[in-house]
N, C-alpha and C positions, 0 to 999 in steps of 0.2 A: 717696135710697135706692140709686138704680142705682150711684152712684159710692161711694157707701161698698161696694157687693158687688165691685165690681172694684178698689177700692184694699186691702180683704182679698185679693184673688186675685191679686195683686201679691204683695203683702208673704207670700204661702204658698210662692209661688212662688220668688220671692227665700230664705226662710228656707230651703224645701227644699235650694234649690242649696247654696247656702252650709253645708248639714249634712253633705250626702250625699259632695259631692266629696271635702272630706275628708276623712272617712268611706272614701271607696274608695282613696287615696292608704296610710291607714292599714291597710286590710286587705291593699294590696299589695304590701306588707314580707314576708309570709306565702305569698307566690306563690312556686312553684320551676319554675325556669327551665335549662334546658340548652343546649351547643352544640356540637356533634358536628361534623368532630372541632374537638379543642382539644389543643394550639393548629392553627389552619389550615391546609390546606397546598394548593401550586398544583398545576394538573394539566394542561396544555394550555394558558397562558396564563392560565388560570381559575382563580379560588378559589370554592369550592362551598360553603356550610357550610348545615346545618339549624339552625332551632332549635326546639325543641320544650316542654312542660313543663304543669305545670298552674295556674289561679286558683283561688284561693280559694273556698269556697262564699258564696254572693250579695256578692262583689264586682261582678257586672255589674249592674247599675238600672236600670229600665226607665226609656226614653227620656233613658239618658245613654251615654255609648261610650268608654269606655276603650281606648288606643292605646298600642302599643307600639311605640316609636321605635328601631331600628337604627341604629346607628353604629360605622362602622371608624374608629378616630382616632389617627394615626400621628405623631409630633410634634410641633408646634403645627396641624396641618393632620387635618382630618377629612373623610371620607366617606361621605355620607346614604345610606344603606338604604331600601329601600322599606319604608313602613307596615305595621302589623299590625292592622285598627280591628276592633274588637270588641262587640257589642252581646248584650245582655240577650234580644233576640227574637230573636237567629240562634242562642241557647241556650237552650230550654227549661226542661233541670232544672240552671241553673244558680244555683237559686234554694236545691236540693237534694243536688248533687254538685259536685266542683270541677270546674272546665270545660277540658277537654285542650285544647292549643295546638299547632299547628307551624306554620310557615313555610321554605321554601327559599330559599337567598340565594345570588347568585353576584357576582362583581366583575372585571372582567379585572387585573390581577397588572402591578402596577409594585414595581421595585426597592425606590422607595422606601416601598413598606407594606410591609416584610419583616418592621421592627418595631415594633406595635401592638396594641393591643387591640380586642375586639368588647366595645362598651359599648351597654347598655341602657335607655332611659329610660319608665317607663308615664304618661302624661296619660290624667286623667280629665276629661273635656269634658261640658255644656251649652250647649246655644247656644253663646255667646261668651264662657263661661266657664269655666277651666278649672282645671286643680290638677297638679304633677309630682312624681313620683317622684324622689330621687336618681339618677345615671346610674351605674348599677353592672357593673363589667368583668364579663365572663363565659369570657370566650376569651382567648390571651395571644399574637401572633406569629403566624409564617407561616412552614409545614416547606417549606423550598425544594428539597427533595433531586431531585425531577426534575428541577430547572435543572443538575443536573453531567452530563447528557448531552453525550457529548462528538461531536461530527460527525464521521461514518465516510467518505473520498471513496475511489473506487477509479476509476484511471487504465485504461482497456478499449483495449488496440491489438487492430487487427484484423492478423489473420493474414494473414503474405504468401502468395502465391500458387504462388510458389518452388520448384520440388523439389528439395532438393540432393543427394537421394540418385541413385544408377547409374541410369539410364534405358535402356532397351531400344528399340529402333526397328527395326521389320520393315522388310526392302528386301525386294521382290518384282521378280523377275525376268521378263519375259513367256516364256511355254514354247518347250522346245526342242523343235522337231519333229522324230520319226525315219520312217524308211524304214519299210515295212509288213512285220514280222517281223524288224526287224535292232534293232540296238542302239550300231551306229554314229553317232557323234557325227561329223554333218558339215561341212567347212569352210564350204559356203556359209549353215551355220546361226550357225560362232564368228565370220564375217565381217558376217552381218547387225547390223544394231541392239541387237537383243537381244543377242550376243555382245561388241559393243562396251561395251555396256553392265555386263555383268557384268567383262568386262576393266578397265574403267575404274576400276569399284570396289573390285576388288582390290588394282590400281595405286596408288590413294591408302593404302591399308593403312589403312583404318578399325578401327578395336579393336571383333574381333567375338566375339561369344560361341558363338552355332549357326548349322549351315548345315543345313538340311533340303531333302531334294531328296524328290520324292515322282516316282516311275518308275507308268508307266500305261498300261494297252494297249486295242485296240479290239476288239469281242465276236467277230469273225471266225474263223472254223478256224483260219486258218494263225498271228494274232496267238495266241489262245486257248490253244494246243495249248503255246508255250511256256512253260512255269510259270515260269522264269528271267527271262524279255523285261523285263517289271517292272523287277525288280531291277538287269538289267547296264543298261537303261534310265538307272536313279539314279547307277549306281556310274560309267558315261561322264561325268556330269556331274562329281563329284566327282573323277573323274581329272583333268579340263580346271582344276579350282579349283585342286588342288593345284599343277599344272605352271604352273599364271599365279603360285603364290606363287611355288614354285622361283622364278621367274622373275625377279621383283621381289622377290628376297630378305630373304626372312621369316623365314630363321632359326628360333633357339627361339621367334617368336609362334608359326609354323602348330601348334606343338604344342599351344597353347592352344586352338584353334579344336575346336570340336567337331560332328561332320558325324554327322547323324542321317539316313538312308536309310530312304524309309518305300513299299514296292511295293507295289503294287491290284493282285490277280487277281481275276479274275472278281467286279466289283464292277459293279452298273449306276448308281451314282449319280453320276460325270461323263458317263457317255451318257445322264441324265435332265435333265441338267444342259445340256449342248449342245444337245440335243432341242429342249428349252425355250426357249432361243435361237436357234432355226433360224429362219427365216421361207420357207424355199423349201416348204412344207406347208401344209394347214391343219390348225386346231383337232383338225377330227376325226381326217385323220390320224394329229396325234399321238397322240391317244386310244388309236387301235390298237394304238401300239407299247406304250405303256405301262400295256395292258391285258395284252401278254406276258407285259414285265419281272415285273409285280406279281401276277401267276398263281401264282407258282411254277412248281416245277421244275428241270430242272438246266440249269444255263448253256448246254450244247451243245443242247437237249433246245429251249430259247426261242431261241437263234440259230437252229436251222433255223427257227423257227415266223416271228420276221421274215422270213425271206428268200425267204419265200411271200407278205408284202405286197407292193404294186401299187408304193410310193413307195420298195421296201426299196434299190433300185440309186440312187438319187438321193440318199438317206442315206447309203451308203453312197461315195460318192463325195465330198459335201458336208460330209459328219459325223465320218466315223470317221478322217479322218487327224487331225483332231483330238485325236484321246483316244488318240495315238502320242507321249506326249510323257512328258517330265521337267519337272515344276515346280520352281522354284527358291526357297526363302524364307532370307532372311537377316536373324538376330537381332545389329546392330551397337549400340555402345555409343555414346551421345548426348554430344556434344561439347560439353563446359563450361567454362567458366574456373572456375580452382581459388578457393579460397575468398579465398588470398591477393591472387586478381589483382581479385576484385571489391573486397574493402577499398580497394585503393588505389586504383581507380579511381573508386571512391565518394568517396574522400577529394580529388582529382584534380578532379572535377566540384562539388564544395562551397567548393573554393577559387580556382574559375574555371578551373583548369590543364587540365581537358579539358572538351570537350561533353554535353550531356545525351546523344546520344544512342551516350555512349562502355560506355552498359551498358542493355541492356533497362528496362521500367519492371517484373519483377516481378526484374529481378536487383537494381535498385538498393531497392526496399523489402525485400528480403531484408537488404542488406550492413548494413542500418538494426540487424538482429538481432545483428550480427555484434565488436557495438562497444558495451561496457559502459558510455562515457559519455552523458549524455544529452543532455551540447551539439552529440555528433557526432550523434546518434539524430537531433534537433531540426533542424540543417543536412540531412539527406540527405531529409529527409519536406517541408520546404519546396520541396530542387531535385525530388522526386516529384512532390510537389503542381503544378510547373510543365509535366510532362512531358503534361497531359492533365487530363480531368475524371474524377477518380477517387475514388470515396466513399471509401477505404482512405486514400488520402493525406492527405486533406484530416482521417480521423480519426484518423489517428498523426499528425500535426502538432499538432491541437487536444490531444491524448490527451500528446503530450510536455510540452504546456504546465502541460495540467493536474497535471502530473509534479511539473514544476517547481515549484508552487505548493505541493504536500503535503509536499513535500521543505523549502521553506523559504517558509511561509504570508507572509513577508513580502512576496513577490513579485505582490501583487495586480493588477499593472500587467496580467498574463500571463494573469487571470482570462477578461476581455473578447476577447484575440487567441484565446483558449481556446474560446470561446462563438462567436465568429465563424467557426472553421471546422470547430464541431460542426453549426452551422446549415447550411452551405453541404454538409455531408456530409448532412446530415438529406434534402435536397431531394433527394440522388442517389440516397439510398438508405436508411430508416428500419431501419437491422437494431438488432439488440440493443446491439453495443457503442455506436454513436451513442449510444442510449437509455441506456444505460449512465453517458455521461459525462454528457448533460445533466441525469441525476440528480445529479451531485454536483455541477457548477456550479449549478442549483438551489439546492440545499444552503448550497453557498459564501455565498453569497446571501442568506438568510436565511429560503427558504421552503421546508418541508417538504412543504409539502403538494402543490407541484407537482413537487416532487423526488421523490415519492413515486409520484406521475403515469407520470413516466418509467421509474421501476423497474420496475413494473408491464408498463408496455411492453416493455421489455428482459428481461425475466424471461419472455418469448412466446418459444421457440426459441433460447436465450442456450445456449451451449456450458458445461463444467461451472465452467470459470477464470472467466468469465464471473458466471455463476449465482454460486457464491460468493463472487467482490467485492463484486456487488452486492447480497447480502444482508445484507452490513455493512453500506452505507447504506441500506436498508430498513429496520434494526434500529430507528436513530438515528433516522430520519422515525416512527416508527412510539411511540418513547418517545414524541418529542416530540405525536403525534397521542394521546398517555395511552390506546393499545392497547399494553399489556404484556405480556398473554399473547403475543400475537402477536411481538411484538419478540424475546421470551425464543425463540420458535422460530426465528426469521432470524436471529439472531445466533449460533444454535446452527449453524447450516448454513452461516456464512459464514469467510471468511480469519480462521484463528485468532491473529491480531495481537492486540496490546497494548487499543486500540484496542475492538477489537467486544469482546475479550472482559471489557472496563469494563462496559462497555453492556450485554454479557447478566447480570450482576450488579447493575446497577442496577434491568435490566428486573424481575429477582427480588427484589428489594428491593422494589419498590413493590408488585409481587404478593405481595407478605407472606413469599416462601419465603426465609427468612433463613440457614439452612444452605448451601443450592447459594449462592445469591447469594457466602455469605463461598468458597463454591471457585470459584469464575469471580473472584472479586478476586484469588485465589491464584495463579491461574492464571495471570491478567492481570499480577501481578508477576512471575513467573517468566519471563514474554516479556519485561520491559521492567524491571528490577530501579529503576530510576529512575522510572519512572513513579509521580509524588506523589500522584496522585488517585485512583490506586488503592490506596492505603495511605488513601486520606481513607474510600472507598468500603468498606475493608474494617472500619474504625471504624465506619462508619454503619450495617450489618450490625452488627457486634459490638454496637451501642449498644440494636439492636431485640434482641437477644436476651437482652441484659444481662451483657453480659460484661462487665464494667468493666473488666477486664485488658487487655483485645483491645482495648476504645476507646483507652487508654493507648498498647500499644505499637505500635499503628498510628498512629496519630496521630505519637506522637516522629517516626515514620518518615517522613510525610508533612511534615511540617513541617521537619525535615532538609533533605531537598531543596528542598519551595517553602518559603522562609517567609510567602509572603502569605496561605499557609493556616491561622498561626495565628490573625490575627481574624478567619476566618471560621468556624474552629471555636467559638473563642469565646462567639459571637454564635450559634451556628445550634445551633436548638431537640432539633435531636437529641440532644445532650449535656445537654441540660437535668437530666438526673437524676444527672448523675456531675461536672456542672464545677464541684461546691462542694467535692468531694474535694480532697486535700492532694495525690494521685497526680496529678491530672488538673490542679490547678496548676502542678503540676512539672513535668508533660509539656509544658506551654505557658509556663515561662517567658522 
């Protein structure tokens, strides 16, 4: 008896499976199913897709689980998705409503799924026994349009140090000291030091611009009383200046020279000034006098008031012939070599023909500025580079390379010589342009995300030529990281080249704004009338908006110059709605 009740509960068992499965195979014809978007498209490396939708009402059966199998299946090769298993108890009224579905799916993005479909397959399982659905397509392809980002480099030389404009250089003369109440300019004053001195300087007839003499007397009656002393003070100096040009004939320069005369009466700030310098006092001493000075009152009114202190005859003696004098300042013009002599001596030192040390190191990274080619820029930054350890050097020689490189990308040999003495610049000195460049060898590279690293750092205190290079390669890291608002603003702020302004039209392409987008492609043509990918980009705009017109005669345009753009137009799903057109075959044939 026991075995006839279990070989019924077998054969219940068995007949149920066998009913039910397919049974739910057949209700799942009736299922609808979605995949957002469609066709796919990549975004950082990544394809993202959802899918969503609903079963049927009591398609799911208690204690059996229907599974829906993902697959990306790209020409004879296919791509397993993760599962969807579904069961009868994880839905309630599924017995009574259709039962909502979603899943999120991601795959990292090889060339070769660009074209495929997302196919679907439902099993319906027991145990070990199961039943399938047809695999039915749902998705078609993969929108590649963020792979036309094109890589923004910007080459950051650092500014020479250089000044090539007229420089000024004060000569100070030490004071001439006069007799107490005179204003006589005396020999054993133009014999001293100080007078050979300023004789000297004359003698070599430096190109000078002002002479400023400043005439000065001391608080005393007999100095005081003269209001004049001051002044003929200045004007004795100025007479000895002229008589040394006469001398060493100056001709029409002294007429250039310009002599400012500037006299102190009754002024106490060089006798608070010497005071202060005295050491034959003390502290408090001085305190008293300069509890006079800062009294107020009228100058004759505080010189007697000193001349009632205890120390007033010893200042007097120590101090005041001091502040008898004529100061001398002379404004001469700073001796250069003209622009012509540093070129060639730049050139001279890069061909062996003189020494390094035939030009300063901030003249010869100047003469760098000086010479449109960039194989002479390249020679003069190496023989810098040897002159000393100098962050500047070592990053206009890396900075030439990388020149080199943007100018004609074939030159990748010049990548690594590039990198090598942005490092060694790096170690002297991390400023913005370093950062600057390591951002775009990064780049070169193939990695945004630490290119982006560096932007960042160099975007810390970067001057505005700067700043704006490097937010062309910010733009282009920043597509590639599928932040495109972001990109749309760096690109906005960056060298308005051909270049970034592709990129901030793509950056609005992907942000959906398809108007700006096609004027930043416009724009971007208008810098670069050749530039084929922005004729592609402004198609791909045209395509989201539906201009079938604008796909057409951007396209001709693009394809004119590259032709390897027309299979890729071809093939890429953004034309999808206009390449069965007659127009759109003729644009491509």
């Amino acid at each position: 008896m026991r075995k006839l009740v279990y070989s019924l509960l077998i054969i219940g068992t068995l007949t149920f499976t066998s009913c039910t499965l397919p049974q739910m195979i057949k209700m799942a014809k009736e299922q609808k199913l979605e995949i957002k978007p469609n066709p796919l498209e990549v975004h950082k490396d990544t394809v993202n897709f959802d899918l969503s939708g609903n079963l049927p009402v009591k398609l799911l059966k208690k204690g059996t689980v229907y599974t829906l199998n993902t697959f990306y299946k790209y020409g004879e090769n296919e791509l397993g998705l993760p599962a969807l298993p579904l069961k009868a108890e994880d839905y309630p009224n599924s017995a009574k409503e259709e039962t909502k579905v979603s899943k999120a799916f991601m795959f990292p993005y090889k060339d070769a799924y660009k074209t495929g479909t997302v196919e679907i397959q439902g099993v319906a399982s027991k145990g070990t026994k199961s039943k399938t659905t047809p695999r039915l397509s749902y998705a078609t392809g993969i929108i590649t349009t963020s792979k036309l980002v094109q890589n923004s480099y910007y080459a950051a030389f650092a500014s020479h140090s250089y000044n090539p404009q007229e420089e000024l250089i004060p000569v100070v003369i030490p004071d001439f000291i006069f007799e107490r109440g005179k204003s006589v300019l005396r020999t054993s004053e133009t014999k001293a030091e100080k007078g050979k001195q300023l004789d000297a300087f004359i003698a070599s007839k430096n190109v000078t611009r002002t002479v400023t003499i400043t005439g000065t007397h001391s608080p005393e009656g007999l100095e005081r009383i003269n209001t004049n002393l001051s002044k003929e003070r200045a004007a004795a100096i100025e007479k000895f200046y002229r008589a040394q040009m006469k001398k060493y004939d100056y001709k029409d320069e002294a007429a250039k020279i310009n002599f400012i005369l500037k006299p102190i009466f009754e002024d106490w700030s060089e006798f608070k000034t010497a005071l202060a310098a005295y050491a034959g006092i003390t502290a408090d001493e001085k305190a008293a006098y300069l509890n006079v000075v800062n009294n107020g009152g009228s100058f004759e009114d505080q010189e007697k008031q000193l001349k009632k202190l205890a120390t007033y005859n010893k200042v007097f003696k120590d101090v005041y012939p001091g502040l008898r004098t004529a100061k001398t300042e002379i404004l001469t013009i700073k001796v250069k070599k003209t622009e012509a002599e540093i070129s060639v001596l730049a050139k001279q030192i890069t061909t062996g023909q003189a020494g390094l040390d035939a030009l300063t190191f901030d003249e010869l990274m100047y003469s760098a500025t000086l010479t449109p080619s960039l194989e002479e820029k390249t020679a003069i930054y190496v023989a810098a580079a040897k002159k000393g350890t100098n962050w500047a050097a070592h990053n206009n020689l890396g900075a030439s390379y990388l020149q080199a490189v943007i100018e004609n990308p074939a030159k990748t040999d010049l990548i690594d010589k590039a990198a090598a003495q942005f490092e060694i610049a790096a170690k002297l000195n991390p400023s913005p342009e370093v950062h600057a460049n390591l951002a775009s060898i990064a780049l070169m590279r193939g990695n945004p995300y630490k290119a982006y690293s560096h932007v960042r750092a160099s975007l810390s205190g970067a001057n505005n030529d700067v700043t704006r290079g490097v937010n062309g390669v910010k733009g282009a890291c920043e597509i590639y990281m599928a932040n495109y608002g972001a990109a749309v603003s760096s690109t906005s702020s960056a060298n308005a080249n051909s270049v970034n302004l592709f990129n901030k039209g793509l950056a609005q392409v992907l942000s959906k704004d398809f108007s700006n987008a096609s004027s930043s492609f416009a724009e971007s043509i208008r810098s670069n009338s050749n530039y084929a990918i922005a004729y592609y980009g402004a198609a791909v705009a045209a395509a989201r908006s539906g201009n079938g017109d604008a796909v057409v005669s951007n396209l001709v345009n693009a394809v004119k110059i590259d032709p390897a753009l027309k299979e890729k137009a071809l093939t890429d799903l953004e034309f999808a709605k206009f390449n069965t057109t007659e127009s759109f075959r003729n644009a491509l044939k």
